[in-house]
Gaussian input, Z-matrix of N, CA and C with variables (Angstrom, degrees):
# hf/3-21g

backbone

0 1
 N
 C     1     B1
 C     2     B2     1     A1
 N     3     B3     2     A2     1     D1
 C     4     B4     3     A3     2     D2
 C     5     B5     4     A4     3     D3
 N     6     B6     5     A5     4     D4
 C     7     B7     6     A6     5     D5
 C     8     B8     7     A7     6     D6
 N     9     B9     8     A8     7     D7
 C    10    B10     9     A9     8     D8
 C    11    B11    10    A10     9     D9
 N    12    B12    11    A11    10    D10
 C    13    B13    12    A12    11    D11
 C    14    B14    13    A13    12    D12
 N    15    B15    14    A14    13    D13
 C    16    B16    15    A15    14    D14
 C    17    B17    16    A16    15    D15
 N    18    B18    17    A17    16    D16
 C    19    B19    18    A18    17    D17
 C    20    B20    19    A19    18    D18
 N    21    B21    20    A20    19    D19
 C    22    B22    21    A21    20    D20
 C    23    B23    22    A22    21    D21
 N    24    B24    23    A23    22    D22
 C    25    B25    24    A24    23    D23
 C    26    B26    25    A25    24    D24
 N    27    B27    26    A26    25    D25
 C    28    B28    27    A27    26    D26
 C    29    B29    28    A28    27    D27
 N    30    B30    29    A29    28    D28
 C    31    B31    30    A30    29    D29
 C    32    B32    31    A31    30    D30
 N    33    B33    32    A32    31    D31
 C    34    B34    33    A33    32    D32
 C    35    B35    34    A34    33    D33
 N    36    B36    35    A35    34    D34
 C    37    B37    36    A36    35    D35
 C    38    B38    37    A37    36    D36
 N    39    B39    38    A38    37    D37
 C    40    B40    39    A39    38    D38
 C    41    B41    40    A40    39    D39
 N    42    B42    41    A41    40    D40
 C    43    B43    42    A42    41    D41
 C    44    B44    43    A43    42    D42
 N    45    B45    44    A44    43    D43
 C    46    B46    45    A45    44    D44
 C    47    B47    46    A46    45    D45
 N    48    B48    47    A47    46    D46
 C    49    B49    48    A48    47    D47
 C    50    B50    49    A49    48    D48
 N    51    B51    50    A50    49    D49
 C    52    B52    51    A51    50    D50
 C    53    B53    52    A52    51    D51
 N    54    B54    53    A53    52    D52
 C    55    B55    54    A54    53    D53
 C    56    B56    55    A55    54    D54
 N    57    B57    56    A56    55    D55
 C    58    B58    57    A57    56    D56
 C    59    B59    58    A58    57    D57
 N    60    B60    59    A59    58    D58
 C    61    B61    60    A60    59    D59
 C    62    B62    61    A61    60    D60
 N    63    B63    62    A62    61    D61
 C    64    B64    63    A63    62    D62
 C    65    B65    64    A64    63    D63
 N    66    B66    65    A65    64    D64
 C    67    B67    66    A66    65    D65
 C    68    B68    67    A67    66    D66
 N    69    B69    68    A68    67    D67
 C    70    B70    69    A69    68    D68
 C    71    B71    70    A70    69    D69
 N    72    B72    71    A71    70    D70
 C    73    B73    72    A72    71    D71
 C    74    B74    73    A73    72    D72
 N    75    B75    74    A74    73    D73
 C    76    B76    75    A75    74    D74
 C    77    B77    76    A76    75    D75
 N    78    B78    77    A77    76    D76
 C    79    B79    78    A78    77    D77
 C    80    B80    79    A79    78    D78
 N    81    B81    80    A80    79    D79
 C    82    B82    81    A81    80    D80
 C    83    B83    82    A82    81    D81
 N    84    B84    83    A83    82    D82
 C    85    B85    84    A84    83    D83
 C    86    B86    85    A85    84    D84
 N    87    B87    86    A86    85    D85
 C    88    B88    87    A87    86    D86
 C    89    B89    88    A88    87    D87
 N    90    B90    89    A89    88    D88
 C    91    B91    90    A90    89    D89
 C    92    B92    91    A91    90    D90
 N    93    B93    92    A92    91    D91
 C    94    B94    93    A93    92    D92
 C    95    B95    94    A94    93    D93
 N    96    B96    95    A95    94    D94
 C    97    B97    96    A96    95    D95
 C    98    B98    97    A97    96    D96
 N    99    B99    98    A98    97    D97
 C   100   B100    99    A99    98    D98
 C   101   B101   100   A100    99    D99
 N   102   B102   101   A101   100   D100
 C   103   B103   102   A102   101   D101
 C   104   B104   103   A103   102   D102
 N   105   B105   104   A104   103   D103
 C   106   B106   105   A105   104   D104
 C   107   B107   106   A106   105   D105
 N   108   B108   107   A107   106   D106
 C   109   B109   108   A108   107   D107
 C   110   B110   109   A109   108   D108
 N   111   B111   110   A110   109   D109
 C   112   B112   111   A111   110   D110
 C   113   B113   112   A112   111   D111
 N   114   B114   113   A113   112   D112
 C   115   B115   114   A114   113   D113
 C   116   B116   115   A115   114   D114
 N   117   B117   116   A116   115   D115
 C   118   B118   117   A117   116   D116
 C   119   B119   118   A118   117   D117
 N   120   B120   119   A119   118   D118
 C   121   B121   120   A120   119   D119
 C   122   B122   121   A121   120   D120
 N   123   B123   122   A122   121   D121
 C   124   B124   123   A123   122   D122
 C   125   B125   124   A124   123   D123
 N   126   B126   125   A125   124   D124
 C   127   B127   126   A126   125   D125
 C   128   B128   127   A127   126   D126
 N   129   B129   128   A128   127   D127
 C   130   B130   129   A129   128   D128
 C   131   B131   130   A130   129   D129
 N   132   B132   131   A131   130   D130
 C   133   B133   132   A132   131   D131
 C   134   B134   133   A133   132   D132
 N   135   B135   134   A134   133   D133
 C   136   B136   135   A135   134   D134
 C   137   B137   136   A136   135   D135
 N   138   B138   137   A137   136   D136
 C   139   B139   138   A138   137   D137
 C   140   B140   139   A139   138   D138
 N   141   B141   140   A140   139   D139
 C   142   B142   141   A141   140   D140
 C   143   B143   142   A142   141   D141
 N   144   B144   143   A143   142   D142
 C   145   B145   144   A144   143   D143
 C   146   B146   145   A145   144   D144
 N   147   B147   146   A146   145   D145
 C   148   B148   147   A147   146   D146
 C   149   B149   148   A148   147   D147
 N   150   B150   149   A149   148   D148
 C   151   B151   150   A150   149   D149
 C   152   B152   151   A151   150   D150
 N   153   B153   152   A152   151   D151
 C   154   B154   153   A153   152   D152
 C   155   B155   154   A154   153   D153
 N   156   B156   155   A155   154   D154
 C   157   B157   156   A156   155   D155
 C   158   B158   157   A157   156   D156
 N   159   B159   158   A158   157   D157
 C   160   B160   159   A159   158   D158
 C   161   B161   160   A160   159   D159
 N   162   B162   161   A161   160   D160
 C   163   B163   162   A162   161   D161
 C   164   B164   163   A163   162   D162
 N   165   B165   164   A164   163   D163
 C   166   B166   165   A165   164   D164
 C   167   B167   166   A166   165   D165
 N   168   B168   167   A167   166   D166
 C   169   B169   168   A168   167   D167
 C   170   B170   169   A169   168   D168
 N   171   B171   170   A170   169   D169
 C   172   B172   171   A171   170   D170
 C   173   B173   172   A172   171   D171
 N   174   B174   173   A173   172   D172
 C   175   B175   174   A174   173   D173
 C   176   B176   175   A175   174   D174
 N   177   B177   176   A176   175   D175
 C   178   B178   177   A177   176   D176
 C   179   B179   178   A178   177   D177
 N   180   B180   179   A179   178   D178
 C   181   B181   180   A180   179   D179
 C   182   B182   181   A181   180   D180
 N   183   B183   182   A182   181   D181
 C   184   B184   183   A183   182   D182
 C   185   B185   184   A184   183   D183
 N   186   B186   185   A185   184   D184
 C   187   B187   186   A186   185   D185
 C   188   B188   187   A187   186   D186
 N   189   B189   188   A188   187   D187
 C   190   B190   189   A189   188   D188
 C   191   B191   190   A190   189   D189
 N   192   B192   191   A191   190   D190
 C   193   B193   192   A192   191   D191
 C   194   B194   193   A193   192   D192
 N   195   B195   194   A194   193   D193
 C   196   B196   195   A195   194   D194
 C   197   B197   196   A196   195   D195
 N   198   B198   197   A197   196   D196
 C   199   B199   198   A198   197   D197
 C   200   B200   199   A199   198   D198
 N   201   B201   200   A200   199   D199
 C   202   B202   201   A201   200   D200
 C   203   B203   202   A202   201   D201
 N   204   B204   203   A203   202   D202
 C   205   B205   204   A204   203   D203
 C   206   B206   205   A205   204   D204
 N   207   B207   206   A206   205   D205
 C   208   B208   207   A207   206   D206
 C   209   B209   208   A208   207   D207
 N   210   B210   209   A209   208   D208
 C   211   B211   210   A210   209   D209
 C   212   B212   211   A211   210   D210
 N   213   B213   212   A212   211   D211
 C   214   B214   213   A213   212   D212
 C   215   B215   214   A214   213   D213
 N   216   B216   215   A215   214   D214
 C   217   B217   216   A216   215   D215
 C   218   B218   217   A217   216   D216
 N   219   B219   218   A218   217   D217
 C   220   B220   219   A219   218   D218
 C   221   B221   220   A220   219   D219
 N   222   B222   221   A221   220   D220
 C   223   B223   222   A222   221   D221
 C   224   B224   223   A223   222   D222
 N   225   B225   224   A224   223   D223
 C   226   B226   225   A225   224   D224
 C   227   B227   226   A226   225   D225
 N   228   B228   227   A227   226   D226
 C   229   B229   228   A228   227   D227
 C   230   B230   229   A229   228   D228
 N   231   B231   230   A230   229   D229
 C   232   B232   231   A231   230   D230
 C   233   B233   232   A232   231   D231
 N   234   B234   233   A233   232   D232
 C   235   B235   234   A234   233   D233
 C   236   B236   235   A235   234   D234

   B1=1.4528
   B2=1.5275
   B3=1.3620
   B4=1.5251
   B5=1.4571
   B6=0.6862
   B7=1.6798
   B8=1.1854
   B9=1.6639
   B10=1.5203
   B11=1.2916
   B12=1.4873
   B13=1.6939
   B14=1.6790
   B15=1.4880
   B16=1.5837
   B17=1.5457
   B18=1.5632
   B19=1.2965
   B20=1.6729
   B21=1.3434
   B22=1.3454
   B23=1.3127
   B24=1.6786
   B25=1.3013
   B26=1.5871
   B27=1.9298
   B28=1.7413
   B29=1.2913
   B30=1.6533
   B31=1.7872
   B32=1.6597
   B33=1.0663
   B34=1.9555
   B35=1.5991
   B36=1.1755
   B37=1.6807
   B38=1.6877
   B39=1.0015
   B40=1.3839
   B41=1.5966
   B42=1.0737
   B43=1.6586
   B44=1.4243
   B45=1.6000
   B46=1.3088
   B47=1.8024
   B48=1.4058
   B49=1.2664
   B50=1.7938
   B51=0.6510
   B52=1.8081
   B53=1.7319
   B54=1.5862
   B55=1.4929
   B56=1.1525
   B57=1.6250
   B58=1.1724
   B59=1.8999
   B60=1.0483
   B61=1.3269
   B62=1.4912
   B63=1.1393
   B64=1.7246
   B65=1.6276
   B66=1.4957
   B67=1.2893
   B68=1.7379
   B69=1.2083
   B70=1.1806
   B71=1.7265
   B72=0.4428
   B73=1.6710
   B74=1.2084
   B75=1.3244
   B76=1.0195
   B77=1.7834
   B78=1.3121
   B79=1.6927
   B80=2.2415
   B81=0.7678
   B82=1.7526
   B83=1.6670
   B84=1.9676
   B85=1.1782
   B86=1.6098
   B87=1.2204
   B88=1.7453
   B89=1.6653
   B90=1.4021
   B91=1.1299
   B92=1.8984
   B93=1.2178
   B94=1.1702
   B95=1.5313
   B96=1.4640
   B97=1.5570
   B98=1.7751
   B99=1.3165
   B100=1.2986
   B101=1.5229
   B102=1.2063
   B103=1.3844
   B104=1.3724
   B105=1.3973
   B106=1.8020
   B107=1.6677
   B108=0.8340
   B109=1.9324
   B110=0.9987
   B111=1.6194
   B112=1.4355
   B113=1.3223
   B114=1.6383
   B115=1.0644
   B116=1.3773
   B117=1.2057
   B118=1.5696
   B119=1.6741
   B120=1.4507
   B121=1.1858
   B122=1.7308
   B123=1.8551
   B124=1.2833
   B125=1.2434
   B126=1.4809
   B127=1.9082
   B128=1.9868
   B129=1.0500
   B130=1.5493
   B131=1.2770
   B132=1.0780
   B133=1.6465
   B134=1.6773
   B135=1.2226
   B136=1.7438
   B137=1.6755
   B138=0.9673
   B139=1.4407
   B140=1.5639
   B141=1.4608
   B142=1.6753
   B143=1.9317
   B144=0.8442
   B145=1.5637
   B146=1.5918
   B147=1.2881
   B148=2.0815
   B149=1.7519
   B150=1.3142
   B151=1.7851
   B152=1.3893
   B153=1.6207
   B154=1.8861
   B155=1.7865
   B156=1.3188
   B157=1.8340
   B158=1.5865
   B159=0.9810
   B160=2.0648
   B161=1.2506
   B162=1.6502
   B163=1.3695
   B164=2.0570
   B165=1.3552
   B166=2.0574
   B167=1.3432
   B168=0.9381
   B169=1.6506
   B170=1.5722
   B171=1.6485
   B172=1.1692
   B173=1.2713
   B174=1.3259
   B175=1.9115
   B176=1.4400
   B177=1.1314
   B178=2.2322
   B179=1.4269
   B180=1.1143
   B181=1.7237
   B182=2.0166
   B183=1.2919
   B184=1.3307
   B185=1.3712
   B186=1.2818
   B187=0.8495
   B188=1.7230
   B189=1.4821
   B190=1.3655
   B191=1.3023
   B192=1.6104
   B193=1.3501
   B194=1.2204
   B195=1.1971
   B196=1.5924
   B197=1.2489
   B198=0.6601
   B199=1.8528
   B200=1.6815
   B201=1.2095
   B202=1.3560
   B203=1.4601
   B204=1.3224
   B205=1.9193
   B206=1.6248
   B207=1.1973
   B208=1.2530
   B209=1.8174
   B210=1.2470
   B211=1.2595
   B212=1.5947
   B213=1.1622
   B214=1.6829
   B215=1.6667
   B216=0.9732
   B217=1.6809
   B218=1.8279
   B219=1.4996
   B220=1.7392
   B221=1.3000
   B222=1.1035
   B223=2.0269
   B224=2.1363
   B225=1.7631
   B226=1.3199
   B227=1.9554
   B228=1.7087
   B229=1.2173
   B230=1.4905
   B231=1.4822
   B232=1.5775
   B233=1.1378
   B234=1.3938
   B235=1.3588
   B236=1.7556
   A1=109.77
   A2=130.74
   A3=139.02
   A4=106.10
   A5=121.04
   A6=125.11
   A7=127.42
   A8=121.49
   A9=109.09
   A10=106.78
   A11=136.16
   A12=129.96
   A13=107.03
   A14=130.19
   A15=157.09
   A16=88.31
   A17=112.41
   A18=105.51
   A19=101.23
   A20=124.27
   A21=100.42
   A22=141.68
   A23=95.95
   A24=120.55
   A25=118.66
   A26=94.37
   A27=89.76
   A28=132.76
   A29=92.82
   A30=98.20
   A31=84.28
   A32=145.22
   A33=133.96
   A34=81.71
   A35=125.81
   A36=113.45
   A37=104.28
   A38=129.57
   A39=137.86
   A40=100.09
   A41=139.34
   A42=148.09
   A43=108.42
   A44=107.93
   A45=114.12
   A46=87.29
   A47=134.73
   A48=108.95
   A49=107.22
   A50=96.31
   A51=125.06
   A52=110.97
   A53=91.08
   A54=103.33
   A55=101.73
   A56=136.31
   A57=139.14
   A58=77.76
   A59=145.44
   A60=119.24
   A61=117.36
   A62=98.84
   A63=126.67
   A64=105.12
   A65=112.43
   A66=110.96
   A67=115.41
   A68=127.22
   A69=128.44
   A70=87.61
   A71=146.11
   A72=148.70
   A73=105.55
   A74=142.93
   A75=138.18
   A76=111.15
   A77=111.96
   A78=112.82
   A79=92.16
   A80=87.70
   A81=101.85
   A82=92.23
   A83=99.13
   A84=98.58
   A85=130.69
   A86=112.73
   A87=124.65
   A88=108.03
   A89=126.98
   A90=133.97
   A91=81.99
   A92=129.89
   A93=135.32
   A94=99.12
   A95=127.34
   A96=117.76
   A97=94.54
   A98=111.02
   A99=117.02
   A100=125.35
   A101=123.63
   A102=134.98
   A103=98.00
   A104=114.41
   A105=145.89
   A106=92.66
   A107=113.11
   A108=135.51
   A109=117.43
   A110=122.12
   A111=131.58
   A112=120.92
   A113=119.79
   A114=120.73
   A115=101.19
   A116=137.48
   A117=153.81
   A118=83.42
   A119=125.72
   A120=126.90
   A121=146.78
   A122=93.88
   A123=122.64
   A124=121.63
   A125=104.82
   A126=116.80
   A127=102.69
   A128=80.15
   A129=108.16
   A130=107.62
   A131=110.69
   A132=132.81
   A133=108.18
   A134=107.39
   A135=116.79
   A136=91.78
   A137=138.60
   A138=150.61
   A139=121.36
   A140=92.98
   A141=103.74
   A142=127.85
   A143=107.22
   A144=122.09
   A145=112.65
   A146=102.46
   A147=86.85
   A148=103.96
   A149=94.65
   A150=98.87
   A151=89.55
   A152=127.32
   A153=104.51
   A154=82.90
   A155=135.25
   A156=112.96
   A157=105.24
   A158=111.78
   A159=124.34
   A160=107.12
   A161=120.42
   A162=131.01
   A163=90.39
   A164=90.09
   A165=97.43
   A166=96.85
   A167=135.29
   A168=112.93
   A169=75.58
   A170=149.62
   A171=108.15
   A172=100.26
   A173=129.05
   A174=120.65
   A175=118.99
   A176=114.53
   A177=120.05
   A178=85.94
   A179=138.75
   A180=134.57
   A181=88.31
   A182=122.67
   A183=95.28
   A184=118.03
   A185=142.51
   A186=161.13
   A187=101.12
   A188=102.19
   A189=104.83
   A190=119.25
   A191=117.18
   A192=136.31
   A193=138.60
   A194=127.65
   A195=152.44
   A196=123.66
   A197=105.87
   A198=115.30
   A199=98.72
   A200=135.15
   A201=144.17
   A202=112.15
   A203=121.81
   A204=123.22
   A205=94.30
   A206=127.16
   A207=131.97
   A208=111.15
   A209=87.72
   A210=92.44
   A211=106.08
   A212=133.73
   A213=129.85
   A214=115.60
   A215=101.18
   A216=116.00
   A217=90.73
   A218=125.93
   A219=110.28
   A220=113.42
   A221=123.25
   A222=99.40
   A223=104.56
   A224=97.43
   A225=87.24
   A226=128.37
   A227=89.26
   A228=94.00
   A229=105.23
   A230=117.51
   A231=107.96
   A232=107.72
   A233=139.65
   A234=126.64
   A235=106.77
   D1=145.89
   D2=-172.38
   D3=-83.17
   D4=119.47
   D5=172.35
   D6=-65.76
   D7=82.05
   D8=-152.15
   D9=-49.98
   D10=-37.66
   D11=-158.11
   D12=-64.16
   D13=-21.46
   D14=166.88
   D15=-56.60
   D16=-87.62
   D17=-140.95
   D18=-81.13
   D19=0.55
   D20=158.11
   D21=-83.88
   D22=-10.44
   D23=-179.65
   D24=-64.01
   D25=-29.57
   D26=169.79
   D27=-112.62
   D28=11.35
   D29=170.82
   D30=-76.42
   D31=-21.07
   D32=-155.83
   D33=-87.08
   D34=-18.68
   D35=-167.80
   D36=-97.39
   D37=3.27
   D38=-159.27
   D39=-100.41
   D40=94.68
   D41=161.17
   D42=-49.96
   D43=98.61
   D44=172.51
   D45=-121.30
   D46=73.42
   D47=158.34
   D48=-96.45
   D49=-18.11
   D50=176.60
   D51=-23.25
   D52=-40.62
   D53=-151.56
   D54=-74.64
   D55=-29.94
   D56=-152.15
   D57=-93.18
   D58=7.08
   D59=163.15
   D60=-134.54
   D61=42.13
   D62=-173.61
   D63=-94.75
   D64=116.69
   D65=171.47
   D66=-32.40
   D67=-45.99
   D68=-153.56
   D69=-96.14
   D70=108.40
   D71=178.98
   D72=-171.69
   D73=-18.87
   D74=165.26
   D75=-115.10
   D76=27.59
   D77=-164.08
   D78=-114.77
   D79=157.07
   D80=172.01
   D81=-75.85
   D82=112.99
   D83=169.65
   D84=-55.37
   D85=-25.81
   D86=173.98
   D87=-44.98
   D88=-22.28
   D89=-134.65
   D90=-101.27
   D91=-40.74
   D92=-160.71
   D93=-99.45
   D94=-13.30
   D95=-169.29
   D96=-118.06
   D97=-42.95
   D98=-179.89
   D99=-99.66
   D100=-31.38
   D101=-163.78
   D102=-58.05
   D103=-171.28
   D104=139.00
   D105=-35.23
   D106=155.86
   D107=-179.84
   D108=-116.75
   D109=-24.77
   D110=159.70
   D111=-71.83
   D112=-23.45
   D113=-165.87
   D114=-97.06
   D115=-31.13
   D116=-177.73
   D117=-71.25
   D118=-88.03
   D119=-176.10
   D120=-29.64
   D121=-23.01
   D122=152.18
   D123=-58.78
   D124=-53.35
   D125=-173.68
   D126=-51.39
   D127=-46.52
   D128=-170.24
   D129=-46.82
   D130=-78.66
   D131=-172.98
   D132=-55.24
   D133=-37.31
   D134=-158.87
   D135=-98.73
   D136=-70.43
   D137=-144.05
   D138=-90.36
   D139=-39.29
   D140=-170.98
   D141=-75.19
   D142=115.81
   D143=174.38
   D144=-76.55
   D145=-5.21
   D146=177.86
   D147=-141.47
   D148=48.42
   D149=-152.25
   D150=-79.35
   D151=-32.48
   D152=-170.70
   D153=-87.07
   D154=-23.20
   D155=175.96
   D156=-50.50
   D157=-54.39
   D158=-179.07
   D159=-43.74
   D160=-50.08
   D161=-151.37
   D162=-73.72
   D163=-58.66
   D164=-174.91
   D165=-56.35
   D166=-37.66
   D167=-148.18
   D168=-93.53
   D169=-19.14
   D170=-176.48
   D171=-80.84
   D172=-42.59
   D173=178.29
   D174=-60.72
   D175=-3.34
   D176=171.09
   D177=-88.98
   D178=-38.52
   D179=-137.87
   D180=-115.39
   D181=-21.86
   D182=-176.23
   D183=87.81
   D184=-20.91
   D185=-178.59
   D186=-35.56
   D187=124.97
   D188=-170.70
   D189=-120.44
   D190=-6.51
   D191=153.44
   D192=-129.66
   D193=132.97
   D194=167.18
   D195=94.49
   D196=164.62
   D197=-145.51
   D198=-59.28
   D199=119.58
   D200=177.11
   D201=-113.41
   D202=131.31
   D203=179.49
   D204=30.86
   D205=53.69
   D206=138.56
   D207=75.31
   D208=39.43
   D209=-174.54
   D210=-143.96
   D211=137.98
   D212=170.64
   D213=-71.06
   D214=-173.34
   D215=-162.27
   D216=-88.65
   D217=-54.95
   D218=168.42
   D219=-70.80
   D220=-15.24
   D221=176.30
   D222=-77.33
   D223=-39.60
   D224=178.45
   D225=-43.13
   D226=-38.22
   D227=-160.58
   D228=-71.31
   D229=-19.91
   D230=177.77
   D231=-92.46
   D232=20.50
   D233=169.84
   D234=-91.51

């Protein structure tokens, strides 16, 4: 069993100040998990100021869906 008092201890260690200057921060999150992939991937590529912070925290975090620092969940996994 996970020990909640453990695993909250390392979401508090996890550096998300990032997000508040993330192209997509003001976009409909659906748009990056559900949308077009080109269109999420555009925002990404063109706009974003913390796109390799986005890209790591989705490969530290595991993250197995939607488009992160402009990249999908199979390109991550072959990098």
């Amino acid at each position: 069993m996970i020990n909640p008092e453990i695993h909250r201890e390392e979401e508090a260690t996890i550096d998300t100040s990032w997000f508040k200057d993330a192209a997509c921060a003001d976009q409909a999150t659906n748009l990056f998990f559900e949308g077009p992939v080109h269109l999420a991937q555009r925002i990404c590529m063109t706009q974003c100021v913390v796109r390799e912070e986005c890209y790591k925290y989705a490969v530290n975090n595991n993250e197995q869906f939607g488009v992160w620092g402009g990249v999908i969940f199979s390109q991550r996994r072959k990098k």
